[in-house]
C-alpha positions as CSV (number, residue, x, y, z in Angstrom):
1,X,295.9,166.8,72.3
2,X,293.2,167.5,75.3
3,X,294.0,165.0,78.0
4,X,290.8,164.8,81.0
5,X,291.4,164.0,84.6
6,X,287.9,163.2,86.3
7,X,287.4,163.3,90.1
8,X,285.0,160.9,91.2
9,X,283.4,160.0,94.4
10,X,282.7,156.3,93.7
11,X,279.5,154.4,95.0
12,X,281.4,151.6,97.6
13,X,281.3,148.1,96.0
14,X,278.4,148.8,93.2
15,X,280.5,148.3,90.0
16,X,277.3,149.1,87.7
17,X,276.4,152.5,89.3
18,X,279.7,153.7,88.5
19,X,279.7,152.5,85.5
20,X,277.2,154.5,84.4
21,X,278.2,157.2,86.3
22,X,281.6,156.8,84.8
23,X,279.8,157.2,80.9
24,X,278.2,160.5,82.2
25,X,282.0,161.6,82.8
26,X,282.7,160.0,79.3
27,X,280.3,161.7,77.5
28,X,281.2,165.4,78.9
29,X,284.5,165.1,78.1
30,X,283.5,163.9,74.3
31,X,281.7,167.4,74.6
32,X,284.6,169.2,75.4
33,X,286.9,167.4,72.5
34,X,289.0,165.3,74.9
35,X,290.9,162.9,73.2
36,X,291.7,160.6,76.5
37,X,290.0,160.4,79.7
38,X,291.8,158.8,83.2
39,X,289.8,157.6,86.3
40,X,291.0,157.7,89.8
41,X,292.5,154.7,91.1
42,X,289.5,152.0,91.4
43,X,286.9,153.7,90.3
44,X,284.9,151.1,89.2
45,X,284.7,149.7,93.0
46,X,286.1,152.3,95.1
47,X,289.5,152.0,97.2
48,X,288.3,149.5,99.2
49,X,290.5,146.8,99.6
50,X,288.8,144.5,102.0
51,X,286.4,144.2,98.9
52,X,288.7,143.4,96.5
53,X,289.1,139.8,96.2
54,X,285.3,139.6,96.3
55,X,285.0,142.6,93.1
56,X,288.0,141.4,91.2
57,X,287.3,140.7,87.6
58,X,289.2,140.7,84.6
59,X,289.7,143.2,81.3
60,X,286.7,141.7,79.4
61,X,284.0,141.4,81.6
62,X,281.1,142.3,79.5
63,X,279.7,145.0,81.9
64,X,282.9,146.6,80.2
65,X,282.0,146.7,76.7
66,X,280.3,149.9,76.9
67,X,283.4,151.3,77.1
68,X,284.9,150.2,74.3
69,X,281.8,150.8,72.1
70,X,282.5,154.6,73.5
71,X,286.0,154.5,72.8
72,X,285.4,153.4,69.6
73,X,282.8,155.8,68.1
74,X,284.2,158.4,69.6
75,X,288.0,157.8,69.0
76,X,288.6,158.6,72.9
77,X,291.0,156.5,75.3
78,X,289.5,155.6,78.5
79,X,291.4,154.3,81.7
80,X,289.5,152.9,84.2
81,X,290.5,151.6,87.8
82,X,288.9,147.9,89.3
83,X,291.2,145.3,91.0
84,X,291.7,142.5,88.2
85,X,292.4,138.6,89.2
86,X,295.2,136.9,87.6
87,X,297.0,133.6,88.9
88,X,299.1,135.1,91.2
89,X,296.4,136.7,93.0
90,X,294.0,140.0,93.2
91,X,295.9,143.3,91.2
92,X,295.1,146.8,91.0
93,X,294.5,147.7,87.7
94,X,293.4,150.1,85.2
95,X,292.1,149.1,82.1
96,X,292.3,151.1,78.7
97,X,290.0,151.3,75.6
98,X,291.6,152.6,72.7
99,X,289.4,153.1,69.7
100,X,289.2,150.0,67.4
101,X,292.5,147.9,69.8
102,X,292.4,145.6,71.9
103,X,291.9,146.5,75.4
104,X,294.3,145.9,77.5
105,X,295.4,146.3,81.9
106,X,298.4,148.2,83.4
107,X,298.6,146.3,86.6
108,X,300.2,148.5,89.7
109,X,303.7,147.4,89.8
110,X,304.8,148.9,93.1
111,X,302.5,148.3,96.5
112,X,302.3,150.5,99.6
113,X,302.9,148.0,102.5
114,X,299.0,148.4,103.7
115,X,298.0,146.6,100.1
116,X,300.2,144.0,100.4
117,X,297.5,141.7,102.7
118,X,295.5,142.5,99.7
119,X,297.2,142.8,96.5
120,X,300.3,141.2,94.3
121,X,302.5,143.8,92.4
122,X,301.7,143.1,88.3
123,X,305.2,143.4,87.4
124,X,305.0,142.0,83.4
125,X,302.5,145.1,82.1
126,X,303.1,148.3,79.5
127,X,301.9,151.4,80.9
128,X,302.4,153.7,77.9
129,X,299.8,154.5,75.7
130,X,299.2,156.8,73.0
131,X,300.5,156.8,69.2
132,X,302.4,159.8,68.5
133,X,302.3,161.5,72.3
134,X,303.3,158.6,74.9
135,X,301.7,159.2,77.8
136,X,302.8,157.0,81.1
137,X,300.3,155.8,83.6
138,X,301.2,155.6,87.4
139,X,299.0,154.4,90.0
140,X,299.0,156.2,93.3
141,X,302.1,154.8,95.8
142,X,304.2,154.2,92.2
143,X,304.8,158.2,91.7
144,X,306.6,158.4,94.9
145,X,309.2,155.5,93.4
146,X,311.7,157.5,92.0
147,X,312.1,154.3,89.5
148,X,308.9,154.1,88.0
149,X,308.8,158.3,86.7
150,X,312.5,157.8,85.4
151,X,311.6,154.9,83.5
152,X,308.7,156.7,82.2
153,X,311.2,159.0,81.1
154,X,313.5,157.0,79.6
155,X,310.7,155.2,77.4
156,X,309.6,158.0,75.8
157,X,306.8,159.1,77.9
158,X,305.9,163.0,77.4
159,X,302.7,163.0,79.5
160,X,302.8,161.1,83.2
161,X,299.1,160.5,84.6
162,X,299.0,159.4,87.7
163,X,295.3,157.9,89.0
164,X,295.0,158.0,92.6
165,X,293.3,157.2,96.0
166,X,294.8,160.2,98.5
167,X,293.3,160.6,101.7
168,X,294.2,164.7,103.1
169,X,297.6,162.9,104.6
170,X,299.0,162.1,101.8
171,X,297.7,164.2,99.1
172,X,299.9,167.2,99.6
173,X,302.6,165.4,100.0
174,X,301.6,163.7,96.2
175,X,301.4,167.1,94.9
176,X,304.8,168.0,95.6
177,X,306.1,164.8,94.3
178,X,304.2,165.6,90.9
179,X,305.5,169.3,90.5
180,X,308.7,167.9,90.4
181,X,308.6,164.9,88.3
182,X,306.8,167.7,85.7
183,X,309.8,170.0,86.4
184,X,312.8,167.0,86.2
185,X,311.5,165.2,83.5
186,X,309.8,168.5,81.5
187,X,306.8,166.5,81.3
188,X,303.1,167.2,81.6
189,X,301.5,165.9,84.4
190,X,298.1,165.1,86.2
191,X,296.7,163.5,88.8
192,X,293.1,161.9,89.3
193,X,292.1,161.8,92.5
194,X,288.4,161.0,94.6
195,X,286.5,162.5,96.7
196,X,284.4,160.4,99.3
197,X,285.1,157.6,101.8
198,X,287.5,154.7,100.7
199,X,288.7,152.4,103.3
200,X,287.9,153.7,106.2
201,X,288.9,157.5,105.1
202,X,288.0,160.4,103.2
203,X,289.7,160.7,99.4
204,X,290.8,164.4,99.3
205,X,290.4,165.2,95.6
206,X,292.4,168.2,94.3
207,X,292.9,166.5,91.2
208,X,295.1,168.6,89.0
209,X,297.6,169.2,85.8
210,X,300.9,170.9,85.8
211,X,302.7,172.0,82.3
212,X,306.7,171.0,81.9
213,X,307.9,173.5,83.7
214,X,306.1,171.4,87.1
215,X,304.1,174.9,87.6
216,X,300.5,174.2,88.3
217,X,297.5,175.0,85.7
218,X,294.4,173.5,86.8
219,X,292.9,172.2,90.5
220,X,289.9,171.3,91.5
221,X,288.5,171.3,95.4
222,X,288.5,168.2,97.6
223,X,285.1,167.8,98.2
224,X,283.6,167.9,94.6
225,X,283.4,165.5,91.3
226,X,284.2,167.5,88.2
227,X,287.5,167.1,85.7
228,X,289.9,168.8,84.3
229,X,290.4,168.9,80.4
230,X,293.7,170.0,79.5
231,X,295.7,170.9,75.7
232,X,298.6,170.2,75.5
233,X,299.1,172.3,72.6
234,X,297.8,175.2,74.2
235,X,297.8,174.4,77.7
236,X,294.7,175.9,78.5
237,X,292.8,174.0,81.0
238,X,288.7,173.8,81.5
239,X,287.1,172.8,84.7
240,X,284.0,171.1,84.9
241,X,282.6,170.7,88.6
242,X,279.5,168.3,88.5
């Protein structure tokens, strides 16, 4: 299985832009046989959370159908990041298109205390995807609960993605986190990050993939966009810097 890791630096607040620029990402990784493809965290708006309530949409909002029509025709899964309204308030969610299912949202169960003002925790969502090869999503403050990567772990998950929005503070402290979760749990694991400003900061990129063994295979810089396109089977690992 080839999983891809993009590093974006999203255009603040203009959902269409990066959309398109988000299909550009697509359509290289189609090029390069991925069979899954994970955005950073809120791609589709930036991390911006001042914005959210005013960007918040929902899983099937027609400016999303592209996606689907991509996943479709070119049996890829696509994860994408935009905050996502539901009763209880304004979520940060990704979104995944699976080729001929119904798309569905993991919703970020665990906040950091700066996004409670702006966010509620979606407690109630599946984050594993895949058939045969489950593969566990995490949203940026949830790898460093201890909880959500065991769980993972304990549902099956082989593969732990983790989409992100790391400023240079907290980034290295994310990577460590990641080695060992590949190391404990001897599964593969990457990490989608931006580059760019987001809320008042500057997303440090270094996205990256470490094989089961928590030792690390591919990293890009922190000022780029590019991906990462990673076999599992083989574990060799192509970069791509846009």
């Amino acid at each position: 299985m080839k999983i891809c890791v993009v590093q974006t630096k999203p255009v603040t607040g203009d959902i269409q832009s990066n959309i398109d620029r988000h299909k550009k990402f697509i359509a290289l990784a189609v090029s390069n046989g991925a069979n899954a493809i994970v955005f950073p965290e809120l791609s589709l708006t930036g991390y911006e959370p001042e914005l959210a309530r005013e960007l918040a949409t929902d899983q099937e909002d027609s400016r999303f159908d592209g996606f689907q029509n991509l996943s479709d025709t070119e049996r890829i899964t696509i994860g994408v990041g935009v905050p996502i309204e539901i009763d209880a308030g304004i979520c940060i969610g990704m979104i995944v298109f699976q080729p001929h299912q119904k798309r569905h949202t993991y919703f970020k169960k665990y906040l950091h205390v700066d996004e409670e003002p702006f966010f509620v925790d979606g407690q109630h969502s599946e984050n594993l995807i895949g058939d045969k090869t489950h593969i566990a999503l995490a949203i940026c403050y949830e790898l460093s609960v201890p909880e959500h990567a065991e769980g993972a772990f304990k549902n099956g998950a082989e593969i732990y993605i983790a989409s992100v929005a790391k400023f240079a503070a907290g980034v290295e402290g994310a990577i460590e986190r990641l080695s060992d979760i590949a190391r404990t749990y001897s599964m593969t694991v990457f990490m989608s990050n931006s580059v760019g400003e987001a809320d008042g900061g500057e997303c440090a990129g270094q996205t990256a993939v470490w094989n089961k063994h928590g030792v690390l295979i591919g990293q890009l810089d922190d000022t780029h966009e590019g991906m990462l396109v990673f076999d599992t089977d083989t574990e060799m690992c192509v970069q791509r810097i846009i």
